[in-house]
N, C-alpha and C positions, 0 to 999 in steps of 0.2 A: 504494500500500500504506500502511494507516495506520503511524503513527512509532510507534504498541505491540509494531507487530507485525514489528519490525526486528529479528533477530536482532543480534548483537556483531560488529560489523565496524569496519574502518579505512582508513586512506587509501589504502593499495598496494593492497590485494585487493580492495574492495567488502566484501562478507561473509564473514566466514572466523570459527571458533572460537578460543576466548579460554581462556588456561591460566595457572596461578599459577606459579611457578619449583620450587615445593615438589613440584610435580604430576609424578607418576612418569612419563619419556618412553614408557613403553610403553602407556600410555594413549590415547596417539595415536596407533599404530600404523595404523590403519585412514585417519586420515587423508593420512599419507604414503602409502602403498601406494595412495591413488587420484592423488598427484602422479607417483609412478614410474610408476606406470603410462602416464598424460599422456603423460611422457616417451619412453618405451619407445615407446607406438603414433605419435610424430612422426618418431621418428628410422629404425624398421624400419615402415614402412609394409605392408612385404609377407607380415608377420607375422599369425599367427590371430590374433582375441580372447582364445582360451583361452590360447594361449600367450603374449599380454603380462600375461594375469592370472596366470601362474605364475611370469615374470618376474619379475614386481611383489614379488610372496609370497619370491621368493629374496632379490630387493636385499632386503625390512627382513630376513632372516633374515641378511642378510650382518656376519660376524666386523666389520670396521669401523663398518657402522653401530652394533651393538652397543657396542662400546667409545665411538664417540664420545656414545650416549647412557649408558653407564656419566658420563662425564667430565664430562656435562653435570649431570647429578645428582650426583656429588660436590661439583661448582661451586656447584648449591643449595644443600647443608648448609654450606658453609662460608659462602655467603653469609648466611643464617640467623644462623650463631652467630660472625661476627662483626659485624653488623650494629649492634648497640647496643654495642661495643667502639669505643675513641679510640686511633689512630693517628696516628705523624708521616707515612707514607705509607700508603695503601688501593691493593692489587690493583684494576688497571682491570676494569671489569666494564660489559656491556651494562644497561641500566636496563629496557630493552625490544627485543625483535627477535622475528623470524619463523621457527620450524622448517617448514619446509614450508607449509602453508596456515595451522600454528597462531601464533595471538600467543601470542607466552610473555612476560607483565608482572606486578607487583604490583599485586595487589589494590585496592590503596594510591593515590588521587589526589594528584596531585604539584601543587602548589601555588610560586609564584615564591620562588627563594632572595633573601635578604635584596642578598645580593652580586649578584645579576643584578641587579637594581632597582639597585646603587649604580654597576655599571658602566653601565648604559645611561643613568644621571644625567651619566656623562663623556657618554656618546656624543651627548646631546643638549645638550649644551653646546656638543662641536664641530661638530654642523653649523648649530646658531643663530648661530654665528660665521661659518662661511660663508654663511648666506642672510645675516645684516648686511654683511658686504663686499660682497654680490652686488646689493644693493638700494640699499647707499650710492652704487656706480659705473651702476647699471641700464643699461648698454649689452648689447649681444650679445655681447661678449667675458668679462664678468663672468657671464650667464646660462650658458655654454659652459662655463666654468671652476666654475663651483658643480654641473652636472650630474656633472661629471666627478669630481669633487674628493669629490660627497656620496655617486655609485653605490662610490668605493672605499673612503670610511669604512662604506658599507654592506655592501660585502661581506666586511668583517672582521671587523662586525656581525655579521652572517652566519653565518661561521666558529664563532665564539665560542657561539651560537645552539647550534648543533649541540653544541658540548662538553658544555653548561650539558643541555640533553634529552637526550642521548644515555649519557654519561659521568660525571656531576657527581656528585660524593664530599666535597667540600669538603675535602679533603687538605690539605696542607703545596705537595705540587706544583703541583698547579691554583689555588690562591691566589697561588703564584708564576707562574704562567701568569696571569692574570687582571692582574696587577700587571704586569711586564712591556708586554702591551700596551696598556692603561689609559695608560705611560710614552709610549708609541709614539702613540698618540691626541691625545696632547698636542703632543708634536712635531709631529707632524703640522700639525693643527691651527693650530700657530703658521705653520707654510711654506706649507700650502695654497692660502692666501689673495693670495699672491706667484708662481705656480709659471707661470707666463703668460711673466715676468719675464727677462731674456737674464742672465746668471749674474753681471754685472759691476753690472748695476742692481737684481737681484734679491737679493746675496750670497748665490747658492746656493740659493734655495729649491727649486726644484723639484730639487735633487738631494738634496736636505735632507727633502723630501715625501715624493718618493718612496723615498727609503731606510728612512725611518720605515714608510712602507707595506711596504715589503717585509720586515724583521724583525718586525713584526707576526704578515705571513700567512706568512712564513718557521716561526716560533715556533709558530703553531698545525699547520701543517703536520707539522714535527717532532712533535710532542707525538702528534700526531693516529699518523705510521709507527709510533712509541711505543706506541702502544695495539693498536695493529692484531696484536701478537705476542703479545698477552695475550687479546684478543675477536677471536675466530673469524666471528662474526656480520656484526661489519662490516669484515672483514678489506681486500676486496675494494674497498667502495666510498673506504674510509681511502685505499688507496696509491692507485689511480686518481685521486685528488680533490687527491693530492699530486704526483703524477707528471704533471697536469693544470697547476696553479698555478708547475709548472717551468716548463712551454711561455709560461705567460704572464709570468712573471718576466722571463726575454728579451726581451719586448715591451717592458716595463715598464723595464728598462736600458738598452735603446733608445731609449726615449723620452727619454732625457738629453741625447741627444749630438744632436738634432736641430732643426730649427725648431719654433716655435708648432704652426703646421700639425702640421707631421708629427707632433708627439707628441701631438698630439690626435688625429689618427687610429690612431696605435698605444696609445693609452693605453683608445680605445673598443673595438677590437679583442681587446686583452687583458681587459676589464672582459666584454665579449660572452662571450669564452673562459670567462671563469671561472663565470659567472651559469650557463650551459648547459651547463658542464661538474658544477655542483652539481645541476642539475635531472634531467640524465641519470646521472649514477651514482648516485642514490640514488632511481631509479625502477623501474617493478616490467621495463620492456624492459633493464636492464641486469643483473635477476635473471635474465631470460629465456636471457639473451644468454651469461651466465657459467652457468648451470647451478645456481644455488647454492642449499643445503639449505636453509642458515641468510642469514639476511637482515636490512638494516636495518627500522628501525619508528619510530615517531613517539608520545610523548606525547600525546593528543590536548589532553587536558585541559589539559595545563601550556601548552602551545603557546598556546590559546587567550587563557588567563589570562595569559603572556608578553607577546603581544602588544595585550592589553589595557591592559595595566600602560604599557606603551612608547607607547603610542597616548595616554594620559593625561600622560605627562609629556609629550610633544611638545606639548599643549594646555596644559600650562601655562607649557611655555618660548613657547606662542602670546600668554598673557595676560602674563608678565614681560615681552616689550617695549614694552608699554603704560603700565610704570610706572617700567622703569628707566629712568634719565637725567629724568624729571615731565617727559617729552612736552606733556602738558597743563597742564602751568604751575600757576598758583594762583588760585582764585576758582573763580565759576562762571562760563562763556562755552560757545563752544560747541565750544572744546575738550573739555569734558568731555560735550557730547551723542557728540565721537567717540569718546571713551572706553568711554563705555554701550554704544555699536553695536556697537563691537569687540565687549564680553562676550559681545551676544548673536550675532554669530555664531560666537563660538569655544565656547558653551553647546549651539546648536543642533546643531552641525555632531558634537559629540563625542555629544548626546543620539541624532544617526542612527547615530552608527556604533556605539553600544553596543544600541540597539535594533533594528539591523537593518533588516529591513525592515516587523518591525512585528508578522509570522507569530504565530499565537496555538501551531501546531504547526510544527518545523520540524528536519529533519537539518541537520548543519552540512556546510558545504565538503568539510571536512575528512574527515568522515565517509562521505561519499557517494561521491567516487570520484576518482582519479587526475587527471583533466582539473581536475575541482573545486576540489582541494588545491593544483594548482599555481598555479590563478589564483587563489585567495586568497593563497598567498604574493606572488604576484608585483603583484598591485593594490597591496599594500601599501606598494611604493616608491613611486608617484608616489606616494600619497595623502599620507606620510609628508613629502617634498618639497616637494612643491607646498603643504603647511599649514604648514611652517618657514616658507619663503619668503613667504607671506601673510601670516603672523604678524609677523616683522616689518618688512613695507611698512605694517602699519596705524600702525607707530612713527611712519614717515615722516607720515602722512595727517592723525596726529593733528595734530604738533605745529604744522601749516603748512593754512592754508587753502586755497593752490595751491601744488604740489608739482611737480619736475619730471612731462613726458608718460611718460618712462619707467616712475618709479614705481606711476602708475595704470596701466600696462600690466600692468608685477607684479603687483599685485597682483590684477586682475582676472584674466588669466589664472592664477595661482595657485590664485585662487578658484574658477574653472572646473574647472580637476583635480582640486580635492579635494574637489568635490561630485561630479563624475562618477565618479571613485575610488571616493567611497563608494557608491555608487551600483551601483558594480559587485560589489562586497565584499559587502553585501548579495543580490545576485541568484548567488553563487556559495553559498546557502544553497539548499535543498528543501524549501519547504514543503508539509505534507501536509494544509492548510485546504479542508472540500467547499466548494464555492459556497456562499456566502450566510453561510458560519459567522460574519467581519469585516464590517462595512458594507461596503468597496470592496475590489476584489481587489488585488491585490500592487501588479503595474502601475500599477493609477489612484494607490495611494499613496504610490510614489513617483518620479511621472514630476512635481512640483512641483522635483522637486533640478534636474532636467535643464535644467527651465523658468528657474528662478534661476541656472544657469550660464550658459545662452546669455543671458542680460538682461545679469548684471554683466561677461560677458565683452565686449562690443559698448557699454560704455558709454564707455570712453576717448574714442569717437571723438566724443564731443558736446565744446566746449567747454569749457573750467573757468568762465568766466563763466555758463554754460548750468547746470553740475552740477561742483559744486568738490570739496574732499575731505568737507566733512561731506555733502553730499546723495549722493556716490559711498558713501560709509558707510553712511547711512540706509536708501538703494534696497538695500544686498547685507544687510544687518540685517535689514530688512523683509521682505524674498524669502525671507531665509534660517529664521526661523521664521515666515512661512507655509507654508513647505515643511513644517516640525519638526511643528508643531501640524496641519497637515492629515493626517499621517502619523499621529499619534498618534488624532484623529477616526477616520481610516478604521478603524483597527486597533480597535474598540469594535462589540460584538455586533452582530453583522448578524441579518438575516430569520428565518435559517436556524441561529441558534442555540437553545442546551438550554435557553434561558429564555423564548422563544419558541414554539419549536414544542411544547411542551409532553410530553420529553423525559421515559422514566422512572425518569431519575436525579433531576430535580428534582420537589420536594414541590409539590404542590398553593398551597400558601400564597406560592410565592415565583414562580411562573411569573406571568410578562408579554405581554401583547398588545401585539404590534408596530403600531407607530403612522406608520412611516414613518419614523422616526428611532429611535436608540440611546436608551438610560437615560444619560442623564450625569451621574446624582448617585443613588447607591447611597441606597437605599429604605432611610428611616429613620435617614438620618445627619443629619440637624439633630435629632432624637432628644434631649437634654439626659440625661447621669446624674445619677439625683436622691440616690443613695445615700452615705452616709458614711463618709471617709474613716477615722473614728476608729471604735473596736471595744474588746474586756471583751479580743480575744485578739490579743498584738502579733505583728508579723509577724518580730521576730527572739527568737532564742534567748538565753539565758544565759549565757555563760563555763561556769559549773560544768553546765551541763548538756548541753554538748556531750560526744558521747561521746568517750574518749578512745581511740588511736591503736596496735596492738600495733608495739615498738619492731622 
């Protein structure tokens, strides 16, 4: 189906109808009354047709559903008209959720708060500190320890995630929620990197970590049963999601009092807990599963720009280890050829994942359906790990021409995930391109990432006399925008394009005969303007003839 011709849908439903909060709940009537219905014919099977459509017509006629849609439209106006009002506290309110098949959101695209952007500047500060312990020691214990250490920074991450989409008000509270565990990030942070440690050689870090971890998602949890008694919508998935993080809390204090081992095995346990206990409560089988009218919903727009935002800074705490502590010394040698390579593949690698795969048309993940949405979120950890971690192993590569064999493991295998990562992140998009629209379809454009993983991952095994750190550099640089730049070749007019086929949207004057390759230089752009810049009439105004302003 072409991407025009997509009705308004979203990640839990596929296609479902879109409504403003201002919008009279009777207006959707018709659409509830085909979900009771749904309901009514699973649960009485033995029931006529006619009589689950009478059914149906009763529930919305029912005394409660009325009042709860009374309540929901009072909800509206007061959202309305306190809206542009400043408060030390704001009534929790859903930003977005589901009545039955309908979204109920603002009109209004949401855009990253200033404050998201400053806490995830904490957040990628701590786990840059762990991938540097973790590269400094590059053994398996260190590797084990930063998987561990960066899935529970991320799932507080996480946490926080959800407030900021779901809830965000910018109040007095939630800035003191925001702060709080920004305090806790830190601590953390500082014991993380120790939590390996038996208590007497460690002084306490891993009780010190993990305590930190736990008033963190302790704090968001609270806040989260908090809300849940004000927003009906996500009533359900709030306590479940809290009453969930109890069960893994336990693990999580367990993991004190035990060996190495074991707390690693109960700290993956607890981490497994919580990631699938976030994926199932706020999916459309645990709407199913509870019956519920009202439902969570998802930003789309903000999410995306969220993680765009966050995807940027992790690339640039990729390039800060390049220059903090001058790696590359001074002069020119060929410390500073590894410098250059770094750039380019921390340029290439951020130029795939903002462009995708390339689609000239294309639904997002997010958009298209439930399976989609969750492996876009979920690629997004390794890819996010596995490029801290790369990032700074190239500190290591730069500074030293042979590096221990560890490091080039790091960092090749790093390098390996976070091109397959992206790789997949990309292909959880739908593009709706016919044949022949691009030069090369999806696949041929970017099965080059795949190609440059498997090369720099299998390069460790050559000698360092053979391929040291600048030719290990140079081969993953090299690879890495030929992939970038193949990708962007393919994505340019194919056969089967409106400029081409001679299409009766384009003019006569501007159609092209396909040669076997694309245009790669827009007709008439070495063109020179010969016109001048000076003129009788300026291009600003007066002071006194501006008009003036009613007070």
């Amino acid at each position: 189906m072409p991407a025009e011709e997509h009705r308004p849908h979203h990640m839990k439903f596929g296609h479902v109808e879109a409504a403003g909060f201002d919008e009279s709940p009777s207006s959707c009537d018709e659409a509830e009354a085909e979900g009771l219905q749904e309901q009514e014919q699973e649960q009485e099977n033995g029931r006529r047709a006619s009589q689950a459509s009478g059914g149906s017509k009763r529930a919305v006629e029912d005394p409660a559903l009325r009042e709860a849609r009374r309540m929901e439209q009072q909800d509206a106006r007061r959202r309305r008209v306190h809206e542009d009002r400043r408060y030390f506290f704001r009534r929790p309110r859903a930003l977005q959720y589901f009545r039955g098949n309908v979204l109920v959101r603002s009109e209004d695209e949401r855009s990253s708060h200033r404050l998201e952007l400053f806490f995830d500047l904490v957040f990628v500060g701590l786990i840059a500190v762990l991938a540097q312990e973790a590269v400094h020691e590059h053994n398996g214990y260190a590797i084990v320890r930063y998987v561990i250490t960066y899935m529970a920074a991320w799932m507080v991450w996480n946490y926080m995630r959800e407030v900021f989409n779901s809830f965000f008000v910018d109040d007095m509270p939630q800035r003191c929620l925001i702060l709080v565990v920004m305090c806790c990030l830190v601590v953390y942070g500082n014991n993380a990197t120790a939590v390996e440690k038996e208590h007497a050689a460690g002084g306490g870090a891993r009780e010190t970590a993990i305590g930190a971890y736990l008033v963190a998602g302790g704090v968001i949890m609270l806040t989260g049963v908090f809300y849940s008694v004000f927003v009906c919508q996500y009533r359900a998935q709030l306590r479940a999601l809290a009453l969930n993080w109890v069960v893994a809390m336990a693990l999580w204090i367990g993991a004190i009092f035990v060996s190495v081992k074991g707390a690693i095995a109960m700290a993956a346990v607890a981490l497994a807990l919580e990631y699938c206990g976030w994926l199932y409560f706020f999916s459309p089988a645990f709407k199913r599963l509870l019956r519920l009218r009202y439902s969570s919903a998802v930003a789309i727009e903000h999410e995306v720009e969220r993680f765009s935002d966050f995807v940027t800074l992790v690339h640039g705490e990729f390039l800060y280890s390049v220059v903090s502590g001058n790696p590359a010394g001074h002069g020119m040698h060929t410390g500073v050829a590894r410098t250059i390579f770094t750039v380019f593949i921390a340029f290439a690698i951020h130029g795939m994942y903002c462009n995708g795969a390339g689609s000239r048309t294309v639904t997002h993940g997010l958009r298209k359906s439930m399976a989609r949405a969750l492996l876009w979120f979920t690629f997004h950890l390794p890819f996010v790990s596995a490029l801290t971690l790369c990032g700074d192993s190239t500190a290591e590569l730069i500074s030293e021409t042979e590096v221990p064999q560890g490091v080039r493991w790091i960092f090749s295998a790093s390098y390996a995930i976070a091109m397959v990562s992206v790789t997949l992140i990309a292909y959880t998009e739908c593009d709706h391109d016919e044949p022949g629209v691009l030069w090369f379809p999806k696949m041929v454009r970017v099965a080059p990432r795949v190609v440059a993983a498997l090369v720099v991952l299998f390069l460790p095994l050559a000698s360092q006399e053979q391929i040291n750190s600048t030719a290990l550099l140079g081969i993953a640089a090299a690879l890495t925008m030929a992939a970038w730049i193949f990708q962007e070749l393919g994505s340019l007019d194919g056969p089967n394009a409106p400029w081409y086929t001679g299409h009766e949207s384009v003019d006569e004057q501007d159609r092209r005969e396909w040669k076997g390759r694309p245009t790669f230089v827009e007709p008439g752009a070495w063109k020179l303007d010969s016109r001048s810049q000076r003129g009788a009439v300026p291009t600003f105004s007066r002071s006194d003839n501006v008009p003036q302003q009613d007070p």
